[in-house]
C-alpha beads as a LAMMPS data file, in Angstrom:
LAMMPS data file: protein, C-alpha beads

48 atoms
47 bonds

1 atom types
1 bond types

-500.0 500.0 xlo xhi
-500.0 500.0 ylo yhi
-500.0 500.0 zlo zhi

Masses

1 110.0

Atoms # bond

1 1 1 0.000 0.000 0.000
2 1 1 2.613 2.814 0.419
3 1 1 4.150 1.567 -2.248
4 1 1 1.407 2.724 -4.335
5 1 1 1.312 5.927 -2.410
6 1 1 4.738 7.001 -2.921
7 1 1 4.255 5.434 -7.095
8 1 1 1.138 7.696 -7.289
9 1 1 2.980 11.089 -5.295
10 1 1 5.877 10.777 -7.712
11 1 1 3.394 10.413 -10.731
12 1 1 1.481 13.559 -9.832
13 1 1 4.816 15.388 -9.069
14 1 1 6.164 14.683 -12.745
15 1 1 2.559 15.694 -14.217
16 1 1 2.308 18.792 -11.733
17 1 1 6.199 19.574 -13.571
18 1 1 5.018 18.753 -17.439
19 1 1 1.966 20.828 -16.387
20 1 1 3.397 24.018 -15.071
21 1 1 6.816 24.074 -17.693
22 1 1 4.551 23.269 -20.885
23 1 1 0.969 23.837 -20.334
24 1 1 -1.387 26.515 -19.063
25 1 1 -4.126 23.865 -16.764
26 1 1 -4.137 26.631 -14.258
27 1 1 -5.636 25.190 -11.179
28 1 1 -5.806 21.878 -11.737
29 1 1 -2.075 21.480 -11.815
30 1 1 -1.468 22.449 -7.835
31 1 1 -4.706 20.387 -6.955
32 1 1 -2.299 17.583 -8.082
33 1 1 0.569 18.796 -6.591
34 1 1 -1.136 18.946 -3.063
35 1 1 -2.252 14.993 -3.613
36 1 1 1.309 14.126 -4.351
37 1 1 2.677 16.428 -1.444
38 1 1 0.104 14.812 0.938
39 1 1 0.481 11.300 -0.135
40 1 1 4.670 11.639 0.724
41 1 1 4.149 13.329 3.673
42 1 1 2.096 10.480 4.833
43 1 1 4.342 7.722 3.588
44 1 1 7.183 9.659 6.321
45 1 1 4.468 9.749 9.023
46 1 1 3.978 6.407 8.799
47 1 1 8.099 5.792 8.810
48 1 1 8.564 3.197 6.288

Bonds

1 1 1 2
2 1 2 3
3 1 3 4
4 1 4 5
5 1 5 6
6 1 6 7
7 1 7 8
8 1 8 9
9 1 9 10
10 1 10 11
11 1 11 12
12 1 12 13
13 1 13 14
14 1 14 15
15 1 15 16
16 1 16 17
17 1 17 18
18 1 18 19
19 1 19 20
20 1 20 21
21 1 21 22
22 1 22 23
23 1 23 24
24 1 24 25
25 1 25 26
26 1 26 27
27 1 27 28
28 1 28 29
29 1 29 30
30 1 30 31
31 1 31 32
32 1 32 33
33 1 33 34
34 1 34 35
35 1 35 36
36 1 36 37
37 1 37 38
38 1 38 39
39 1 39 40
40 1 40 41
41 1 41 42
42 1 42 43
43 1 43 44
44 1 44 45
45 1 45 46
46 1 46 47
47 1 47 48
């Protein structure tokens, strides 16, 4: 399971990037961003 977490956070961290350097999605792009950063930072809380 936080295996898939940490797959997923690093996913939406490499779209949030293509997102912000190439396209306009405004929004959307740190809405994904936040779901990465949140899905990390509980991967650490849980201290595996």
């Amino acid at each position: 399971m936080s295996n898939l977490l940490y797959t997923i956070a690093i996913i939406l961290i490499i779209f949030w990037a293509i997102g912000f350097f190439a396209f306009s999605l405004g929004g959307m792009i740190h809405i994904l961003l936040v779901i990465a950063l949140f899905a990390i930072l509980f991967r650490i809380i849980k201290g595996r």
